[in-house]
C-alpha positions in Angstrom: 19.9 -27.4 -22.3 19.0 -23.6 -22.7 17.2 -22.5 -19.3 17.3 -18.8 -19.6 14.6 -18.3 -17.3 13.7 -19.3 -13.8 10.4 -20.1 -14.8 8.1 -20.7 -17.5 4.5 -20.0 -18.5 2.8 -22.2 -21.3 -0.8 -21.3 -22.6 -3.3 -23.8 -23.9 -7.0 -23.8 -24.9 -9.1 -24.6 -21.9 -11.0 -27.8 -23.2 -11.3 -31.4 -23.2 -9.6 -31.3 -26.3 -6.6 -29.1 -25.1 -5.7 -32.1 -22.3 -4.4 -33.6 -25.3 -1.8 -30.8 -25.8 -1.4 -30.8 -21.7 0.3 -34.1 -21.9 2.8 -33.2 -23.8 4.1 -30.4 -20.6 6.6 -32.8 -18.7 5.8 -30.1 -15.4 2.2 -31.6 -16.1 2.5 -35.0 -16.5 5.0 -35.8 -13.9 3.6 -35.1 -10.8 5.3 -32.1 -10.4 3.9 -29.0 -8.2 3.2 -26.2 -10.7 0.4 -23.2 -10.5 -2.0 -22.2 -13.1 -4.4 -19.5 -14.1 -7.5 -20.0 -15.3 -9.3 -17.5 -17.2 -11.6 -16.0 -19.9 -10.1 -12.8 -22.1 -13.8 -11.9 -23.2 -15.8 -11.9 -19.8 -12.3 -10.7 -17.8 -12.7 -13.6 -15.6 -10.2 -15.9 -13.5 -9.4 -18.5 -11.5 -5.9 -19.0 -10.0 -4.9 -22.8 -8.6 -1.9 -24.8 -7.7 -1.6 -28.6 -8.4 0.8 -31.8 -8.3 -1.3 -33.5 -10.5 -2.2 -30.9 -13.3 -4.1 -33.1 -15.6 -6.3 -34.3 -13.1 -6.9 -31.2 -11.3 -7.5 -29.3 -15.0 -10.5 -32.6 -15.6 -12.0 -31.6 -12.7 -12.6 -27.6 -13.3 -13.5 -28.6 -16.3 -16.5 -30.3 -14.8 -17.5 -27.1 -12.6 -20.9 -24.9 -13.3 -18.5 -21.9 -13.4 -14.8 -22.9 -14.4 -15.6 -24.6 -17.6 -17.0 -21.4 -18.7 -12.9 -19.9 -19.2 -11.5 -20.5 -21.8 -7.9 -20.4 -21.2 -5.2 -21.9 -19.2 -1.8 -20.7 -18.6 0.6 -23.4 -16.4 3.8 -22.0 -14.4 6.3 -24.1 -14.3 10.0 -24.1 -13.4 12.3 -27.0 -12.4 12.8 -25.1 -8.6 9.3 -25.4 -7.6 8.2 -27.1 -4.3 4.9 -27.6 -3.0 5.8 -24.8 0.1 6.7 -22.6 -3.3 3.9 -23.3 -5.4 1.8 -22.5 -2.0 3.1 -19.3 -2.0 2.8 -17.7 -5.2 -0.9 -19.3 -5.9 -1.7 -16.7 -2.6 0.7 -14.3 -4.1 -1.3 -14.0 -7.8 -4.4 -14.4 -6.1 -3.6 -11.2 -3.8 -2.1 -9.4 -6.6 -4.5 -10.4 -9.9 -7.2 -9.0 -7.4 -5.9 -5.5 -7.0 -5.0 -5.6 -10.4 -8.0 -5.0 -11.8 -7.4 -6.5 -15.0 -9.8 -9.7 -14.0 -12.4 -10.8 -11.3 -11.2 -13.5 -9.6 -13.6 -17.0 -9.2 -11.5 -18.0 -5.6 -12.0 -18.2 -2.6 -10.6 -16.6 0.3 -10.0 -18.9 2.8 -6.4 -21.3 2.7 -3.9 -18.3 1.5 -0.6 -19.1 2.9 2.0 -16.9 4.1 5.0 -19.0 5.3 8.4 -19.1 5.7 10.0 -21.7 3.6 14.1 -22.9 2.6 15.5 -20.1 -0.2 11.6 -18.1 -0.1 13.7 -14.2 -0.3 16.7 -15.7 -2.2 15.2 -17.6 -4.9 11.4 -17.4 -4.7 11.0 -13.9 -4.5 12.4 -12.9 -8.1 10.6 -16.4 -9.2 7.6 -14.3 -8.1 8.6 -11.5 -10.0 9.7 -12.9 -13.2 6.2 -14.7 -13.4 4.3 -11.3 -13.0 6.2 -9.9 -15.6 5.6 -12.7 -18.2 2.0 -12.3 -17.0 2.0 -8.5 -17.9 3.5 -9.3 -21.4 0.5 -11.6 -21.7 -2.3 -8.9 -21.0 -3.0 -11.3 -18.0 -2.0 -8.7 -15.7 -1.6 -4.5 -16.1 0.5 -2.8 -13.2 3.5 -3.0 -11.8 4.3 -5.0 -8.0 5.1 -1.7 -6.9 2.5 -0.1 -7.6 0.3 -2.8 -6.5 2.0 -2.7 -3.2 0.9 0.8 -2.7 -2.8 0.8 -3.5 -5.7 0.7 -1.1 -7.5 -2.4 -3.6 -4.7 -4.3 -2.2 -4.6 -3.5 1.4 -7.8 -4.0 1.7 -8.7 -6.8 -0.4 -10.2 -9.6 1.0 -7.5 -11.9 -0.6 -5.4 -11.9 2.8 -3.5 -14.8 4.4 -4.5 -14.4 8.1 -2.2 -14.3 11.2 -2.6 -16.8 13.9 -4.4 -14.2 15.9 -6.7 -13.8 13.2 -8.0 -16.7 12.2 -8.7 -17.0 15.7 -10.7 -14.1 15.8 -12.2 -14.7 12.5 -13.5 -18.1 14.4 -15.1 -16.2 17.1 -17.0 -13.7 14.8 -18.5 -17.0 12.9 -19.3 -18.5 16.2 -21.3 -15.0 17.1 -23.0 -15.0 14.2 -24.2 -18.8 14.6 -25.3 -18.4 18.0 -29.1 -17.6 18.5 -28.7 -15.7 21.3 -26.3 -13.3 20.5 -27.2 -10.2 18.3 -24.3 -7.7 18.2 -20.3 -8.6 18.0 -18.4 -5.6 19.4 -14.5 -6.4 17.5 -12.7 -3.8 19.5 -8.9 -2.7 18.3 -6.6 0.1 18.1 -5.4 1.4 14.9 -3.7 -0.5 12.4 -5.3 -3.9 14.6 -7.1 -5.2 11.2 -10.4 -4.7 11.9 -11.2 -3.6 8.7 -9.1 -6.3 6.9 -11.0 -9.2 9.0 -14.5 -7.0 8.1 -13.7 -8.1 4.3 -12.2 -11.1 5.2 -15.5 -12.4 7.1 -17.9 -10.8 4.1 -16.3 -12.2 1.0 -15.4 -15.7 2.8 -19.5 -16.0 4.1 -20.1 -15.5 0.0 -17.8 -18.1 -1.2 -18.8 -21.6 -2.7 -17.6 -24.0 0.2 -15.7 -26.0 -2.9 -13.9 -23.0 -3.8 -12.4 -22.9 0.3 -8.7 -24.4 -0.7 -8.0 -25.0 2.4 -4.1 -26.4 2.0 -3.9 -28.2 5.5 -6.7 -29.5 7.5 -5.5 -28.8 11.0 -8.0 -28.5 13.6 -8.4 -25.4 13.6 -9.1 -25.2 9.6 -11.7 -28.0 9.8 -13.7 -26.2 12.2 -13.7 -23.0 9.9 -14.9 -25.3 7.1 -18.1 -26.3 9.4 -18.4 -23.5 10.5 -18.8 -22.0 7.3 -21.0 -24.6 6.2 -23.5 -24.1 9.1 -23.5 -20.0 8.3 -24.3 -21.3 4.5 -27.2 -24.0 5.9 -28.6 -20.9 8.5 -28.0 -17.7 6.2 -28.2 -19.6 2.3 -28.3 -16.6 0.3 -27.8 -13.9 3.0 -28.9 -10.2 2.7 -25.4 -8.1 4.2 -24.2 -4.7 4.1 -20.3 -3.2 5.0 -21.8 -0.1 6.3 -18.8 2.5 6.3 -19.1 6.1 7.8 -16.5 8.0 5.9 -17.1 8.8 2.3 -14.1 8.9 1.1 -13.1 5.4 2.7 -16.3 3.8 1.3 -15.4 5.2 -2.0 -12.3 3.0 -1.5 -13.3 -0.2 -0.5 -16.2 -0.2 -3.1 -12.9 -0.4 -5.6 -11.9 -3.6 -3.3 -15.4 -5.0 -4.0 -15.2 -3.9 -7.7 -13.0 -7.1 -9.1 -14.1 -10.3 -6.5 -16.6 -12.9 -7.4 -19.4 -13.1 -5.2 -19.0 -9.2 -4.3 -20.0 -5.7 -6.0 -19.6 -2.3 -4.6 -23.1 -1.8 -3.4 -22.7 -4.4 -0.9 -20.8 -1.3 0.9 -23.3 1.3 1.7 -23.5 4.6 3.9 -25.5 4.5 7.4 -28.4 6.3 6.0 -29.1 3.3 3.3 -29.7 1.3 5.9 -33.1 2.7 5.6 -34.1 1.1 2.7 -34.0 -2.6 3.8 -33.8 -4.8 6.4 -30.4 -7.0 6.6 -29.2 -10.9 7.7 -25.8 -9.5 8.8 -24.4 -5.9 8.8 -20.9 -5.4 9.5 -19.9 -1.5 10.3 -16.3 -0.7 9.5 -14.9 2.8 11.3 -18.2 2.3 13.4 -16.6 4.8 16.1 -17.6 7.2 13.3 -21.2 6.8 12.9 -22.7 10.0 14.1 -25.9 11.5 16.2 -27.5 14.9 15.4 -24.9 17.2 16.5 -22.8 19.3 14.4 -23.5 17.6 10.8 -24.1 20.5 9.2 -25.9 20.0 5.3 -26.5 16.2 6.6 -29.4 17.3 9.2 -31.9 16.9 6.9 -31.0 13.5 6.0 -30.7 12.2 9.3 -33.8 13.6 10.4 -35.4 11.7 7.7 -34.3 8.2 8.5 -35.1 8.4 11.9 -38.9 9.3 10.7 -38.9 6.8 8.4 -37.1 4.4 11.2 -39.5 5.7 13.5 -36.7 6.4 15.7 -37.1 10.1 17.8 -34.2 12.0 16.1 -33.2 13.8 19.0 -32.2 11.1 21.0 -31.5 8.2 18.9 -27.8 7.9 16.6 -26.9 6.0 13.4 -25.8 3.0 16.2 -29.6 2.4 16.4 -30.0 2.4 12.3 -27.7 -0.5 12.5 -29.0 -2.9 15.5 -32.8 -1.9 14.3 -32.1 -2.8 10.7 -29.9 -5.7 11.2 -30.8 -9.1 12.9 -27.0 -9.8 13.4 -24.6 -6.8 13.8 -20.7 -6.3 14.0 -19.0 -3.5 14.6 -15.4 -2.8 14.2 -15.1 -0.3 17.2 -11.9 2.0 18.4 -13.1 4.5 21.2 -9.6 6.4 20.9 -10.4 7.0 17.0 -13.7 9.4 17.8 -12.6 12.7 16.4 -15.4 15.0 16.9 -19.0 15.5 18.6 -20.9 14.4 15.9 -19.5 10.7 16.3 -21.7 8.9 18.4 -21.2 8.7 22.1 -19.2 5.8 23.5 -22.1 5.0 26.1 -24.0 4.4 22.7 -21.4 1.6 22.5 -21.4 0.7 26.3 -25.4 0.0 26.2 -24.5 -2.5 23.3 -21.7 -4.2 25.0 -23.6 -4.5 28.3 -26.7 -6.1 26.4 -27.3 -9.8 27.2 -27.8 -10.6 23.8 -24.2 -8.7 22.7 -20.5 -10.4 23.2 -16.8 -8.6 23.2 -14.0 -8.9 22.0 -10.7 -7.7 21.2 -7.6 -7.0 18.9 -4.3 -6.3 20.3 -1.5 -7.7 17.5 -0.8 -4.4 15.4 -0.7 -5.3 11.4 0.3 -1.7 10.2 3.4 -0.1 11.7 6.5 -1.9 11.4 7.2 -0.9 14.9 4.6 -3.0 16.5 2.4 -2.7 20.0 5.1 -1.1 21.3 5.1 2.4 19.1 1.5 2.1 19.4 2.0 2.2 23.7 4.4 4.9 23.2 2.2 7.1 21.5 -0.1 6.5 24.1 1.7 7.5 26.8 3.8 10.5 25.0 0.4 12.1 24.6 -0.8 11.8 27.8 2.5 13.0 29.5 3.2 9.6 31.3 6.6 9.0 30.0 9.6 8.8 32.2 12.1 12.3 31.5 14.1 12.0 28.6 12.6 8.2 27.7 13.2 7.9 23.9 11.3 5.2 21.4 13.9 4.0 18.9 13.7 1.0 17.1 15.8 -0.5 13.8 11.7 -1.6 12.3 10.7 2.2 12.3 11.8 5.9 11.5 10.4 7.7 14.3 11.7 11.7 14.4 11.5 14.7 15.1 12.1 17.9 13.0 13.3 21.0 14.2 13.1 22.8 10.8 9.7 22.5 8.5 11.6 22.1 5.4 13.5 19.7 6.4 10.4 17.8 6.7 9.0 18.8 3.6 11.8 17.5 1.9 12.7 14.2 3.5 9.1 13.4 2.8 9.1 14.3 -1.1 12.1 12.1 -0.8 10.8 9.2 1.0 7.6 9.4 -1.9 10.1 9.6 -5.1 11.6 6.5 -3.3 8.3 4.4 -1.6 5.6 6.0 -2.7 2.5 7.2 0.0 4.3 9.5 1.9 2.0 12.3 2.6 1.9 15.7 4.5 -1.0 15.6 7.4 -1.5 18.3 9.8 -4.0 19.5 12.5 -6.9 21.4 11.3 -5.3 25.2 12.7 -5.2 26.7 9.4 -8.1 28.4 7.1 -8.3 26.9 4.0 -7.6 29.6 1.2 -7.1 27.7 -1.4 -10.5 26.0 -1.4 -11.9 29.1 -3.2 -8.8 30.2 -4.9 -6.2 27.6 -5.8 -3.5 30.4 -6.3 -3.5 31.4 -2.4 -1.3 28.8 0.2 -3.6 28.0 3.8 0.0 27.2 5.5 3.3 29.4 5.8 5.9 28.4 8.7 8.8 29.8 8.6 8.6 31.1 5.1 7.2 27.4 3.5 4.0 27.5 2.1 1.8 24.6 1.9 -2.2 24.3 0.6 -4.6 22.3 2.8 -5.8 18.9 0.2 -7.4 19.8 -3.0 -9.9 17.0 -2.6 -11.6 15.0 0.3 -12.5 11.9 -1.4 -9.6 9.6 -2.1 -7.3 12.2 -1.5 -4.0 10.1 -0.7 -4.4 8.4 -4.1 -5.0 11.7 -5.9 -2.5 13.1 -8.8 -1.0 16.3 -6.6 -1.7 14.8 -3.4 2.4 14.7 -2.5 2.1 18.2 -3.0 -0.3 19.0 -0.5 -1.1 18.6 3.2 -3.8 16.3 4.6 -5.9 16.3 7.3 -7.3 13.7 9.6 -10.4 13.5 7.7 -8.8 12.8 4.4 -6.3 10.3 6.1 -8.2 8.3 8.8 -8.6 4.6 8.2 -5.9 4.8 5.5 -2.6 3.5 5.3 0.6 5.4 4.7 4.3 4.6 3.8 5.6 7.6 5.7 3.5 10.4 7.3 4.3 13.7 8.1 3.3 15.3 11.2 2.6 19.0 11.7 1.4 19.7 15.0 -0.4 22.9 14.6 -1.2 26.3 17.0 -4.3 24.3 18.5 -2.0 22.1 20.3 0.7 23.2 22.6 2.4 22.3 25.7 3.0 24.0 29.5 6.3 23.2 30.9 5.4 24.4 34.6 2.8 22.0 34.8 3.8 19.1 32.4 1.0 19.4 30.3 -0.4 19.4 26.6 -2.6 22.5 26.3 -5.3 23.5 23.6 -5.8 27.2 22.0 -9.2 26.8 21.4 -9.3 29.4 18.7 -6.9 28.4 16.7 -8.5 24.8 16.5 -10.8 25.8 13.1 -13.0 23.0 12.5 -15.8 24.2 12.9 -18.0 21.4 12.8 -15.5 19.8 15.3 -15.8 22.0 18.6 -19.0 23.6 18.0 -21.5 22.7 21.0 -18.3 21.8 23.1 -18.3 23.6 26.4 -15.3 21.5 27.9 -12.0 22.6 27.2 -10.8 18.8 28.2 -13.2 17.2 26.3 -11.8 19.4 23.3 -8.6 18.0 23.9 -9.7 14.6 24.1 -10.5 15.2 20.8 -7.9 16.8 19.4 -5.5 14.3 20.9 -7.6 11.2 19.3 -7.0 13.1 16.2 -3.1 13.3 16.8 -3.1 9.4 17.8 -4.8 8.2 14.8 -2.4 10.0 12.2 0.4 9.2 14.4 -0.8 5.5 13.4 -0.8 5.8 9.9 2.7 5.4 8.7 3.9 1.6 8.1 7.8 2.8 7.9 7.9 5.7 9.3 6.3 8.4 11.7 8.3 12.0 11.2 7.0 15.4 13.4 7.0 18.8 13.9 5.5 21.2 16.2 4.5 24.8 15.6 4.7 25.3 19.5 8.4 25.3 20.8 7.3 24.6 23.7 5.8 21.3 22.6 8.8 21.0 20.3 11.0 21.1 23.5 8.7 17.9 24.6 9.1 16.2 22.4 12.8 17.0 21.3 12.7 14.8 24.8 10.8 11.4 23.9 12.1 11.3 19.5 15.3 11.4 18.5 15.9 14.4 16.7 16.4 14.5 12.4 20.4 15.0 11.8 20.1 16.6 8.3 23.5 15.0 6.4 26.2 17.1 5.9 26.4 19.1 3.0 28.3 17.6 0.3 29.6 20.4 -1.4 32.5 20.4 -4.6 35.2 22.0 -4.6 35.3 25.9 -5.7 37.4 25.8 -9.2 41.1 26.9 -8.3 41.0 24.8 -6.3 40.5 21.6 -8.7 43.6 18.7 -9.0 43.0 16.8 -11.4 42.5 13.3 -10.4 43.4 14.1 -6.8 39.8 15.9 -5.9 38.2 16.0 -9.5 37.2 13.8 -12.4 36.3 15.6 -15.6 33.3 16.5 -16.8 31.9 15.9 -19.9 28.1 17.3 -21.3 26.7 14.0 -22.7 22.9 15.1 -21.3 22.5 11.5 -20.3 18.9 10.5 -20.8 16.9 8.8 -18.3 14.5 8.0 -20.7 14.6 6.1 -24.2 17.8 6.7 -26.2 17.1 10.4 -27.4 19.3 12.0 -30.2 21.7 13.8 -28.0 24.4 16.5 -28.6 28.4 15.1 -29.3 30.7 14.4 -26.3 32.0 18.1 -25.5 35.6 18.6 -24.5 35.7 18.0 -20.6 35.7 20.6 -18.2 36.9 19.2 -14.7 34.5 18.6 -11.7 35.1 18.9 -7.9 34.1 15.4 -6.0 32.9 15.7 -2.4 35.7 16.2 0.6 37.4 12.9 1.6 36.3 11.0 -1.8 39.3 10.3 -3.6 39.1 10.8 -7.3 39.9 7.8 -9.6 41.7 7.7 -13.3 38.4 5.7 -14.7 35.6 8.3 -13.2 33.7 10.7 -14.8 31.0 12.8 -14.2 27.5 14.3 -16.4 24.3 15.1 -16.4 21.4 13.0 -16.2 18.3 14.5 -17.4 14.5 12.2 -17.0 12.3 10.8 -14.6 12.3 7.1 -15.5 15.3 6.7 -12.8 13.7 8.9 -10.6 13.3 6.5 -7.5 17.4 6.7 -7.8 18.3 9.4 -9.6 16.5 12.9 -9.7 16.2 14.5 -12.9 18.7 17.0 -13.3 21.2 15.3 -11.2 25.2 15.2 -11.5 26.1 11.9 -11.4 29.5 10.0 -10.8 30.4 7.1 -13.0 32.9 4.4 -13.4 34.3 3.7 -17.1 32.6 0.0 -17.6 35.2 -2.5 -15.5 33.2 -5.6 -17.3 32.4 -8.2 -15.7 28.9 -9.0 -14.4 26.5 -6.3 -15.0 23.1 -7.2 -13.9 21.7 -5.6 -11.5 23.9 -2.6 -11.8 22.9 1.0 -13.6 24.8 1.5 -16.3 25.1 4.3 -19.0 24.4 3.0 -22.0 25.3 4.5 -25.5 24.0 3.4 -29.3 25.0 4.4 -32.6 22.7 3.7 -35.4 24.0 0.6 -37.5 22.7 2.4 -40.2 24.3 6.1 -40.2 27.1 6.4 -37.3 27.2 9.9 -38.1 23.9 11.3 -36.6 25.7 11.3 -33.5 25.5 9.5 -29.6 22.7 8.9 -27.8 22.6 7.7 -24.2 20.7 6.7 -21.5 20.8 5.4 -17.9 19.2 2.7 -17.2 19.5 -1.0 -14.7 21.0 -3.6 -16.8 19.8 -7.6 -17.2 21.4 -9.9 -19.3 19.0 -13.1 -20.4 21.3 -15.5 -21.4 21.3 -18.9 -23.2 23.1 -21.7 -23.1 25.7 -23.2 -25.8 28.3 -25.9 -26.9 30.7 -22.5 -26.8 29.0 -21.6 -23.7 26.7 -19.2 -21.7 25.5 -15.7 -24.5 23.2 -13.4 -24.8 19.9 -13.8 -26.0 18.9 -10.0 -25.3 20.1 -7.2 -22.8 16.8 -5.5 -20.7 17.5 -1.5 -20.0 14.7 -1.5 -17.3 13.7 1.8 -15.7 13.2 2.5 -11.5 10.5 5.0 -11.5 7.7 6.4 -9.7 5.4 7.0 -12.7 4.4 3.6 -14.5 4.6 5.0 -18.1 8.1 4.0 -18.8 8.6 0.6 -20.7 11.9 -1.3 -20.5 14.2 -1.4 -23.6 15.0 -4.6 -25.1 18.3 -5.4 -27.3 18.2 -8.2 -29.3 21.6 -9.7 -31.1 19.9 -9.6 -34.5 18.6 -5.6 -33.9 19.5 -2.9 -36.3 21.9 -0.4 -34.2 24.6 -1.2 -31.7 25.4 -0.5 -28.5 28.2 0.0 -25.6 27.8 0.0 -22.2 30.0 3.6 -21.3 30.3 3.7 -17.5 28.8 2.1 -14.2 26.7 4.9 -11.8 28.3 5.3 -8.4 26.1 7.6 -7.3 24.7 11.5 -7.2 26.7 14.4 -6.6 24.3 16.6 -6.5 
């Protein structure tokens, strides 16, 4: 029996008729747990399910207002599903066909799982996988896991599976929002808590059908969500909400999480001043620490002072806080005091009013959902900044890359590294630096020690921008987003006074203007200024790296992080020095392609190369260029790389150099390229063969396609050498 795949993915018309066909899948007929996608090509809709009983499940969509409106269903299959399995990669495509973009999902949000279950990262995982693929050779979806992994859509789409902590939570706002005497919800967390993943959570679940809730166990706990869901829908049937969100270039973003979700569209996220223009059921207020009064808002006086006329609200005394309570009969805001950044955010006794109000409940977050590192980085950050660690107390931790760097390139250059490699590792610094380059792009706004850096080119969606790796950030292109790996330049605003163990401020060097004018305490500028450090600080999921302008406050800190050890430099051996074989391997100038197979100059005559001190050379190495960036989350363009001649054996897996010679004319000479090798076999009376080898690139930029070779294709190949790894 041929099984060359793990799974399997079988279309049919979506029809009465098409059940027919249906009964002739044995994965559909037999009981057996399988997942299927629903969908319609023309209108780019879709509806993702799992089923044991496929034919009977298929009947009944097929009887819906809205499902038997697609037109097309696809069934997964494979013979090592489980129901825990199937589970799993129903939430998965739902998650990921949603940030996709490539469809607008008909599902609900409410009964994603996210559990542990026998073989999930051994055998699951690359099920997972394979099936996307498959799906993007189908057109069903468009972008790669990876880079799905690192977009805002899908970190903040609504399609989460919810911790324990959050469901309970999620319980609690739904309970506020059904009592009658209760008017504002203050969700209080730090950063990185989920406030703004349970804010799209609560609004896209309050707009889905109650049939669509696929609710996968009925504990307790998910049957009350169920009634309470279906007493929001009897009290609020067609609701009128708002996510009102402060920032403009975060709004921008979650208007693209809105964009591709059934029962959502981007206006349902608005800016404070909209509020004016109707009256709301239920406003929920993302960032809401970030809402502003009139101080300090420079071109957006005018626009402020209009609302409040039109709000009939005095404008001198009032802030956006009362847009939102005066224009909403049921508010929530998702409120972090330690993220206020600037006197034009409103004041926190704005907040305290609201919390003190009979009619107002609060409550709080506390499990951390972004860094790696947990609550406890998050209370070490705290304390670091405040001075109240004990002397020489470190934070390490095997979850999370915390360090600090002595030398600014060194930092600039582990982070272009950590972004060839992850992705969303970004430069952010403290606002102590003009920015030049905003009126002339040639000038640099940053030089330490002889590196030059320019300030962000753009303020709206600048971590997602073409260049952005390029650049440094500041906290008002970086707050409420997530990062892989953040950067930390502690500029000349903030430093630190070893006599009496405190962080100090230079108030002059601190240049944004909009952020101290009308400021007349120094300590309430560096209340400020330290929020601002805290939230950046909080950005990074894998990693938190830092340096400071100020020794001084480099000396500090040089005492709480463990300090960057740059690796040793790995340098060959000068030429008379060479031994063959002893502490070289030859050379040879095959300008290896990282790419497609390119028509490449003849093997030259080897030169020998020096290998770094204590390798040992090996009679089956060699060395050459490779040249391309569809390695490049590996291999650099450019590099000199060490190979193996091919030992055989199992390849896949492994990246190989790969030549072909044209079947039909040997003599237009080699062509190569590197490139991770995978073997699809098949099954025969002789044996296990190949059906087809997959070249498949490892690269940053999405625009390289993985070569197939068939048996029956026109030109030849040889798999030349195994990489080891880069020499430099």
């Amino acid at each position: 029996m041929s099984q060359p795949h793990l799974v399997e993915i079988n279309q049919y018309s979506f029809s009465p008729a098409a059940l027919a066909d249906i009964r002739n899948n044995a994965y559909a007929v037999g009981n057996w747990p399988l997942v299927y996608i629903l969908s319609d090509g023309a209108k780019r809709r879709a509806y993702v399910g799992e089923t044991s009983s496929a034919l009977t499940r298929l009947n009944t969509h097929l009887q819906h207002e809205h499902k038997k409106m697609l037109t097309t269903a696809h069934l997964i299959s494979s013979s090592r599903f489980n129901k825990s399995a199937t589970l799993d990669i129903e939430s998965a495509l739902i998650k990921y066909m949603a940030a996709d973009g490539c469809f607008e999902l008909l599902n609900g949000n409410l009964g994603l799982s996210d559990h542990n279950y026998y073989q999930r990262d051994e055998v699951y995982t690359q099920i997972f996988r394979e099936t996307w693929d498959k799906l993007r050779g189908q057109g069903i979806a468009r972008h790669s896991l990876e880079s799905i992994d690192n977009s805002d859509v899908f970190k903040y789409s609504p399609y989460k599976a919810l911790s324990f902590d959050q469901r309970q939570s999620l319980v609690e706002m739904m309970r506020a929002l059904l009592n009658d005497n209760l008017r504002h919800l203050v969700v209080q967390g730090g950063a990185g808590t989920g406030k703004s993943v349970l804010a799209i959570f609560l609004f896209k679940l309050i707009h889905t059908d109650e049939a669509e809730l696929n609710l996968q166990e009925f504990s307790e706990e998910e049957n009350e969500l169920r009634e309470l869901l279906c007493q929001l829908k009897q009290r609020f049937p067609t609701p009128r909400m708002a996510l009102v969100v402060p920032m403009a270039s975060f709004r921008a973003t979650l208007k693209r999480a809105f964009r591709n979700v059934a029962g959502l569209h981007p206006d349902m996220v608005i800016s404070p001043s909209q509020l004016a223009r109707e009256t709301y059921d239920i406003v929920l207020v993302d960032e809401s620490h970030r809402l502003r009064k009139r101080v300090n808002l420079g071109s957006y006086y005018g626009i402020f002072d209009k609302v409040c006329t039109d709000l009939g609200l005095d404008k001198e005394s009032c802030s956006e806080v009362d847009w939102v309570t005066q224009q909403a009969k049921k508010a929530i805001f998702f409120y972090d005091p330690d993220q206020s950044i600037k006197p034009s955010d409103a004041n926190a006794a704005d907040f305290q009013k609201i919390k003190q109000s009979p009619d107002a409940r609060v409550m709080t977050l506390t499990s951390q959902f972004r860094v790696q590192a947990g609550q406890d980085y998050v209370d070490f950050i705290d304390r670091l900044l405040n001075i109240q660690l004990a002397a020489q107390e470190q934070y390490r931790s095997k979850k999370y890359d915390f360090l600090l760097f002595e030398n600014i390139a060194d930092l600039v250059q582990v982070i272009e590294q950590k972004n060839q490699t992850y992705g969303l590792a970004r430069l952010v610094a403290g606002y102590a630096w003009p920015w030049h380059s905003k009126k002339d792009s040639t000038l640099y706004d940053i030089e330490i020690d002889n590196v030059k850096l320019r300030w962000n080119r753009t303020n709206t969606d600048w971590i997602n921008t073409t260049g952005a790796e390029d650049e440094v950030g500041c906290i008002h292109t970086t707050q409420g987003y997530d990062l892989n790996y953040t950067g930390i330049i502690f500029g000349t605003e903030i430093g630190y006074d070893a006599d009496t163990n405190q962080i100090t401020i230079n108030e002059k060097n601190y240049l944004d203007r909009n952020g101290k004018q009308t400021i007349k305490s120094t300590e309430e500028l560096k209340q400020y200024i330290l929020n601002i450090y805290k939230t950046i600080m909080l950005r990074g999921i894998r990693g938190t790296y830092v340096y400071a302008c100020d020794p001084a406050l480099r000396a500090y800190l040089k005492q709480h992080i463990p300090s960057y050890q740059a690796p040793p430099a790995q340098e060959l051996l000068p030429a008379p020095t060479l031994v063959p074989w002893v502490n070289a391997v030859p050379f040879y100038d095959l300008q290896a392609a990282a790419g497609s197979f390119s028509e490449l100059q003849h093997v030259e005559d080897k030169e020998w190369i020096g290998l770094p001190q204590g390798m040992e050379a090996k009679q089956d190495m060699f060395a050459c260029r490779v040249v391309g960036e569809s390695m490049n989350k590996i291999i650099p363009s450019g590099s000199l790389c060490l190979f193996r001649q091919d030992p055989g054996g199992s390849r896949n897996g492994k990246i190989v150099l790969v030549e072909c010679l044209s079947a039909q004319d040997s003599d237009d000479g080699s062509r190569f390229t590197v490139k991770e090798y995978e073997s699809i076999k098949t099954q025969t009376a002789e044996g296990w063969e190949h059906k087809k080898i997959l070249l498949k690139p490892r690269s940053t930029q999405l625009t390289f396609e993985v070569i197939e070779i068939h048996e029956d294709a026109d030109y030849r190949y040889r798999v030349v050498g195994e990489f080891i790894r880069v020499l430099s």
